[in-house]
N, C-alpha and C positions, 0 to 999 in steps of 0.2 A: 434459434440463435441468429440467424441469417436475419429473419425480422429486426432485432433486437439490435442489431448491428448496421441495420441500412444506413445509409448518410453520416456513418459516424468512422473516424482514423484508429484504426489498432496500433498503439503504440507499445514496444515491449521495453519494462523493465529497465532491460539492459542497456535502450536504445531513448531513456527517455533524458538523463542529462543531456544528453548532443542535443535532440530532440528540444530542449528547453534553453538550449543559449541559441539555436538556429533560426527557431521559431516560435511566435506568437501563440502559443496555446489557450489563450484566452478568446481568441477567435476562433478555432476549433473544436467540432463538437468531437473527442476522443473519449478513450477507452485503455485501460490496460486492465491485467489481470496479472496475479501474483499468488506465488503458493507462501506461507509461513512455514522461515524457515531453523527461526529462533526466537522464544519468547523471552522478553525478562519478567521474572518476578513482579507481580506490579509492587508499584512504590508509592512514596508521599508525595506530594508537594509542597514548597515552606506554606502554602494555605492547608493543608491539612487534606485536602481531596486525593483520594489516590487516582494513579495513572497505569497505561500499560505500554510498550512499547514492545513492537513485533519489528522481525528483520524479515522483510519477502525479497522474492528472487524469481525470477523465472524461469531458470534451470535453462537458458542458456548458458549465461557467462556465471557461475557461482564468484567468481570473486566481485561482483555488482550488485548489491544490495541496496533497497529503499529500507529506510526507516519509519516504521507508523506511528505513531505518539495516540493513544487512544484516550479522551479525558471524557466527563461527564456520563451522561446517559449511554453516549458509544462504546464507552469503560466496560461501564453496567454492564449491558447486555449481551459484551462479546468478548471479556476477558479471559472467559472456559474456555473458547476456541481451541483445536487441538492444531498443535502443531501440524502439519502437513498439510492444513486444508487449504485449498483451491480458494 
């Protein structure tokens, strides 16, 4: 992990709105991680494709949540995901 993580910003979660009106994150090479902490049902789209939407957190602040929107092949692949995972 320590490799994996050289020259790159851990940003949490919790701390990434502030983080996003403060600073340029497009100049930054970061990082954050998130556990799922609520799935919805996936859904349709008015195109017809379905979608998925996850709420993560990272179990600092539980009332701060990201929302994932998952479309396409990202759908696919990782709509099973089980709740809790890292």
């Amino acid at each position: 992990m320590d490799r994996k993580m050289a020259n790159r910003k851990l940003i949490r979660l919790s701390q990434l709105k502030s983080k996003l009106a403060a600073e340029n994150l497009e100049e930054i090479d970061w990082v954050t991680f998130g556990v799922i902490v609520k799935k919805v049902t996936p859904q349709s789209a008015n195109n017809g494709r379905t979608f998925s939407i996850w709420r993560l957190n990272d179990l600092r602040d539980l009332n701060q949540c990201v929302s994932l929107f998952l479309f396409g092949e990202v759908h696919k692949e990782h709509w099973k995901t089980d709740q809790g995972t890292v």
